[in-house]
C-alpha positions in Angstrom: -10.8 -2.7 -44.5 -9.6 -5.8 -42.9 -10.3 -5.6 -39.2 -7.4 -5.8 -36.6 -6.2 -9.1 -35.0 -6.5 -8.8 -31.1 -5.5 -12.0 -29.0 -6.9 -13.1 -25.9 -4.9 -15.9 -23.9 -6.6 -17.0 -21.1 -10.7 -17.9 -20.1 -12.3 -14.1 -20.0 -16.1 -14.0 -19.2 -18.0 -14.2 -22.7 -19.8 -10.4 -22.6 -15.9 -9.5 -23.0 -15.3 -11.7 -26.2 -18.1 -10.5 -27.9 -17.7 -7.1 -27.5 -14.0 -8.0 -29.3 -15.5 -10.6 -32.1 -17.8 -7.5 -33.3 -14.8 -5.0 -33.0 -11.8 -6.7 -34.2 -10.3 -10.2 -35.7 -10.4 -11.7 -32.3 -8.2 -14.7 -31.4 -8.9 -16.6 -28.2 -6.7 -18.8 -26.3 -7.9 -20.0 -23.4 -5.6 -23.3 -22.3 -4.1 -23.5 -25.8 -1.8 -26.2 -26.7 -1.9 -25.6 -30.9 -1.1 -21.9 -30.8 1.2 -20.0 -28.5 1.1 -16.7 -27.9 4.8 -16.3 -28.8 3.6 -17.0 -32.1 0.3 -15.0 -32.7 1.3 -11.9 -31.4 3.9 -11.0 -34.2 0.7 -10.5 -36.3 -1.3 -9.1 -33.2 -2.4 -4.8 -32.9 -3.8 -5.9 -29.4 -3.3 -8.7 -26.9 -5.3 -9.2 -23.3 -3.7 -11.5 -20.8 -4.9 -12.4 -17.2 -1.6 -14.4 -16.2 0.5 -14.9 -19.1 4.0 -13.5 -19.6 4.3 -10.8 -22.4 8.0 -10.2 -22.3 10.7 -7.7 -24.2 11.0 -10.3 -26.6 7.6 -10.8 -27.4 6.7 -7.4 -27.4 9.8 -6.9 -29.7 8.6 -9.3 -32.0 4.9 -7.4 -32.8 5.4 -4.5 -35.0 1.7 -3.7 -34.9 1.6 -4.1 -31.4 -0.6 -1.4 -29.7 -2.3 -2.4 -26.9 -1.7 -4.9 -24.1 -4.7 -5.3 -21.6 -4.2 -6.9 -18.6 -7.7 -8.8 -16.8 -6.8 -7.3 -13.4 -4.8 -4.9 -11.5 -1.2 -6.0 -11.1 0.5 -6.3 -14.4 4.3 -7.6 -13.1 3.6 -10.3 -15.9 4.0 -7.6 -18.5 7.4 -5.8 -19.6 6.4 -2.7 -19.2 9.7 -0.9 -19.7 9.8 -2.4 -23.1 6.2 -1.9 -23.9 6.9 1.8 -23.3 10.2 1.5 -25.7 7.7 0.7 -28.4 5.2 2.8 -28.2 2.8 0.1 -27.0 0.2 1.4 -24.3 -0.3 -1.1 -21.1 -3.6 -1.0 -19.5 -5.5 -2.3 -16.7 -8.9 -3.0 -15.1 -8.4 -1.4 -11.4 -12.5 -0.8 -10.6 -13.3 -4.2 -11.3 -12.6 -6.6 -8.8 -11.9 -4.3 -6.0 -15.4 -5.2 -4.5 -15.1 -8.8 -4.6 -11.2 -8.2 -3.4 -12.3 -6.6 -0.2 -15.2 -9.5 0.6 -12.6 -12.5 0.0 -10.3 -10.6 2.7 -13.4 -10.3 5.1 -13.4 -14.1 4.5 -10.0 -14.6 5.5 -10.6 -11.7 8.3 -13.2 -14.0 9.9 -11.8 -17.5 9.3 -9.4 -16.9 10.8 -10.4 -14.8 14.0 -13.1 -18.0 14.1 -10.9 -20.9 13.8 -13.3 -21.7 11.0 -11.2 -23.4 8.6 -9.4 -25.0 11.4 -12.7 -26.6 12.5 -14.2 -27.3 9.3 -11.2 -29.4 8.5 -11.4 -31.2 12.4 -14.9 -32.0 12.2 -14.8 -33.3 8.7 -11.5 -35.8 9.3 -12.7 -36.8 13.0 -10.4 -35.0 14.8 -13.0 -32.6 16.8 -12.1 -33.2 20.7 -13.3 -30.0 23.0 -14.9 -26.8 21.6 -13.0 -25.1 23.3 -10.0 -25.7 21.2 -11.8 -23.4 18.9 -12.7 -20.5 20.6 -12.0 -17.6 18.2 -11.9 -13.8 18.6 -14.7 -10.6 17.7 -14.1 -8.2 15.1 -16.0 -5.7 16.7 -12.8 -3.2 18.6 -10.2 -4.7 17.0 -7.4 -2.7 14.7 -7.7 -3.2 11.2 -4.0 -2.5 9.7 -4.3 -1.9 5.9 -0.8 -0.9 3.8 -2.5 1.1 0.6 -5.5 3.2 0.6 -6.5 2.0 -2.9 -9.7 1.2 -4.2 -9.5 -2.5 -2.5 -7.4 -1.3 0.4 -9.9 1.6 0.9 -12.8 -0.9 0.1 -11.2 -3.1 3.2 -10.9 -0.6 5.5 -15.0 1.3 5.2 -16.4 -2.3 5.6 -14.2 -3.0 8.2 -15.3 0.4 10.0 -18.8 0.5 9.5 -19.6 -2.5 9.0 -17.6 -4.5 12.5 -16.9 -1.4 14.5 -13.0 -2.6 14.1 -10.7 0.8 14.6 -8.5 1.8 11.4 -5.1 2.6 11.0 -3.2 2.8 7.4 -0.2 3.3 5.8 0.2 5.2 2.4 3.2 7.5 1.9 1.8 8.5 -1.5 -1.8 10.1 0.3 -1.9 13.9 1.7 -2.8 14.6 5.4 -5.8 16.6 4.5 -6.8 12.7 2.6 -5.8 11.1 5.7 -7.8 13.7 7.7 -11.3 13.0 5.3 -11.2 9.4 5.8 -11.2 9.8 9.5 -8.6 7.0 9.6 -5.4 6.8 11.8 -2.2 7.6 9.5 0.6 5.0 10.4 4.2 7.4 9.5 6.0 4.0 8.3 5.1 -0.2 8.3 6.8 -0.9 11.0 3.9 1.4 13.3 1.0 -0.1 11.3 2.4 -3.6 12.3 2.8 -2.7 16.0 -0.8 -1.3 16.3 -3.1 -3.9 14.2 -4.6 -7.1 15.2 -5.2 -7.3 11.1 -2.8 -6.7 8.7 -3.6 -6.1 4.9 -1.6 -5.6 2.6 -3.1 -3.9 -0.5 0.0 -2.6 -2.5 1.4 -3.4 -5.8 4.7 -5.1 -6.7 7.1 -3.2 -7.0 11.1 -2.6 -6.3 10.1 -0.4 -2.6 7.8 -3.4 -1.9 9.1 -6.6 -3.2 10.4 -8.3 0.3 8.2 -5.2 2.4 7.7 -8.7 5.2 10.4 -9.9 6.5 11.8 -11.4 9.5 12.6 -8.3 11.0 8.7 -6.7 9.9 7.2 -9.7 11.6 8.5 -9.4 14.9 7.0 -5.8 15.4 3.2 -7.6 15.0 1.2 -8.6 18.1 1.8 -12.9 18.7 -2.2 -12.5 18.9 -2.5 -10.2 15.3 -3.2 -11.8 11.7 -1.8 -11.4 8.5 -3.7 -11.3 5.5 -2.1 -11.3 1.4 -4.1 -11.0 -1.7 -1.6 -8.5 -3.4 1.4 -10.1 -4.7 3.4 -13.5 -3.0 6.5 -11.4 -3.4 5.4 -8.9 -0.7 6.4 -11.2 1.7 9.2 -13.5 3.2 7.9 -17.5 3.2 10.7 -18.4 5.2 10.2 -16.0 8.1 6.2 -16.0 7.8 6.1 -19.9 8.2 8.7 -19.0 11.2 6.6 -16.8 13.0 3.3 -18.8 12.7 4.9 -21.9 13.8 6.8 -20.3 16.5 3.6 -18.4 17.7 5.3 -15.3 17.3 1.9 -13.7 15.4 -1.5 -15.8 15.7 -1.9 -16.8 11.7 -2.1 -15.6 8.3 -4.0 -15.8 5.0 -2.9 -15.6 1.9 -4.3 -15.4 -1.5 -0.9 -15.5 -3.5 2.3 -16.8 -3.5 5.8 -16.2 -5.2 5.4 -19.3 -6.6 2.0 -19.8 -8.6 0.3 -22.2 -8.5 1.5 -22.9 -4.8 2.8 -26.3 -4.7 2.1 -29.0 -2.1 5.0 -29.0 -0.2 5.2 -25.3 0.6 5.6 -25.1 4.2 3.3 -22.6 5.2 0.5 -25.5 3.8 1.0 -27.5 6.7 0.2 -25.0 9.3 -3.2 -25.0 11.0 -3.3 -21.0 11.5 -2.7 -20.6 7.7 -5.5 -20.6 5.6 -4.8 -20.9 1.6 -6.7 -19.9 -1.5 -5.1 -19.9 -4.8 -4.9 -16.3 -6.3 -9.1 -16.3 -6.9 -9.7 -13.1 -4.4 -11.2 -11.7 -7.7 -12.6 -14.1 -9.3 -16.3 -13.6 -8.4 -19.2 -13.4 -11.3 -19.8 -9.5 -11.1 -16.0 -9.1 -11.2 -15.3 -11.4 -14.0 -17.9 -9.9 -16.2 -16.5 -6.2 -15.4 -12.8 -7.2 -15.9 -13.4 -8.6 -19.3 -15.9 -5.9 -20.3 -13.6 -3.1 -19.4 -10.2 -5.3 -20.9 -12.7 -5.4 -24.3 -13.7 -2.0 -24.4 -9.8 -0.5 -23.6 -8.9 -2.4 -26.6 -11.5 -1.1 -28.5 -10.4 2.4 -27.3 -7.0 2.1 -28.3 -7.7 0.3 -31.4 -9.9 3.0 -32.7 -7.4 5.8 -31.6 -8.9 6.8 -28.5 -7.1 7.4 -25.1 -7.7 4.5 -22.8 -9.0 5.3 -19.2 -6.4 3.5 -17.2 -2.8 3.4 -19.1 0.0 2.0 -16.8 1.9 4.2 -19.0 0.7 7.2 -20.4 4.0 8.7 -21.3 3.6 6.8 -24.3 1.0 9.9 -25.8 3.7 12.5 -24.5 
């Protein structure tokens, strides 16, 4: 029996390909200019995508469509409304990258309580005047403020506790109080408390319509003008506008961000010019380990579905009801 065609459209770690080439017809993609996706997946059963858009059309056009795996957590790049329509499962690889998540927000965390970036760029360009002008701030007492007790969110926060001595306080209005109550952490009642109480702010929540636009002007001006806020979720959590506003007006100390609502970030986004803003371009979880696990589980999920099985992490599950 022929086996089925399953398309992969961006670079996945290799263990992942090969546990598709021995399972299915596999079809890789990675930086493809001869064959678009558009294209390939009217013929496809399965398709795994780390950034690419699978839209309503495209899902329309795949009657064998049964699978689409996304290499990572959020999936906003994939219909999922019309994916559900069609009977066509949407998974994901949440355990992961939450490790190497959590570390690249300790990075941020101290580069920017250490003026490292800042200093780094200074010395390097021949700017460096007084030390002092780079006197930074401990970890050790300060409030870490994460929105989402996730896997990364809750990843952030135990490092952060036992590993600085930094106080917690989170917000997640989908946890119990008898959670809140084993994690030993302080339970923020809405955003705007978490924002008054932290000297770091993480934000380690999906996209969605309650949290699209969650920063705004209004948000920022309850944080501390000496706290820091830190984004590896989704760019479209937070204002530009008013974040470039309050950095620049020294209304809160910096920020960090690992995404934008505009990917890739371009040059002349304001926010690129300040000092106190330190950049990276969506790679929070692009680490070896994660890499490896993200296209192993993305494989085997295919796999899963392919042979009939349940996967482990459906978006949408109602589509077995």
């Amino acid at each position: 029996m022929a086996r089925k065609r399953v398309i992969i459209t961006e670079y996945i770690d290799p263990a992942g390909l090969e546990i598709l080439a021995r399972n299915s017809d596999l079809l890789y993609l990675p930086d493809s200019t001869k064959v678009k996706l558009e294209d390939a997946i009217r013929e496809a059963y399965g398709v795994g995508v780390r950034l690419a858009p699978v839209t309503a059309e495209m899902i329309a056009s795949a009657p064998n469509l049964k699978v689409i795996a996304k290499h990572g957590v959020g999936y906003d790049n994939i219909d999922v409304a019309a994916a559900t329509t069609r009977r066509t499962v949407v998974v994901t690889t949440p355990k992961a990258n939450a490790v190497s998540v959590a570390e690249h927000i300790l990075s941020l965390m101290l580069c920017l309580a250490n003026r490292i970036c800042v200093a780094n760029t200074d010395l390097k360009m021949g700017r460096f005047k007084r030390r002092e002008d780079y006197t930074g701030v401990e970890l050790k007492g300060k409030t870490l403020g994460v929105a989402g007790l996730g896997r990364i969110g809750s990843e952030v926060a135990r490092k952060c506790r036992s590993g600085f001595g930094m106080n917690v306080v989170a917000f997640d209005p989908y946890l119990t109080a008898e959670t809140f109550e084993l994690t030993g952490y302080k339970r923020a009642e809405t955003v705007e408390q978490l924002l008054e109480e932290a000297d770091f702010v993480v934000l380690c929540v999906p996209i969605t319509p309650q949290t699209a636009g969650m920063i705004g002007r209004r948000e920022l001006t309850r944080m501390k003008p000496t706290s820091f806020l830190i984004n590896t979720s989704r760019g479209d959590l937070i204002d530009e506008g008013a974040l470039y506003a309050a950095i620049s007006e020294g209304r809160i100390a910096g920020a960090a961000a690992d995404v934008f609502r505009k990917e890739p970030v371009t040059p002349d986004n304001p926010l690129l010019t300040l000092d106190n803003f330190i950049a990276t371009p969506h790679v929070a979880g692009s680490t070896n380990e994660a890499m490896r696990r993200m296209a192993t589980d993305l494989a085997e999920e295919i796999v899963r579905v392919l042979s009939g099985e349940r996967p482990l992490y459906p978006v949408n599950p109602e589509v077995y009801e």
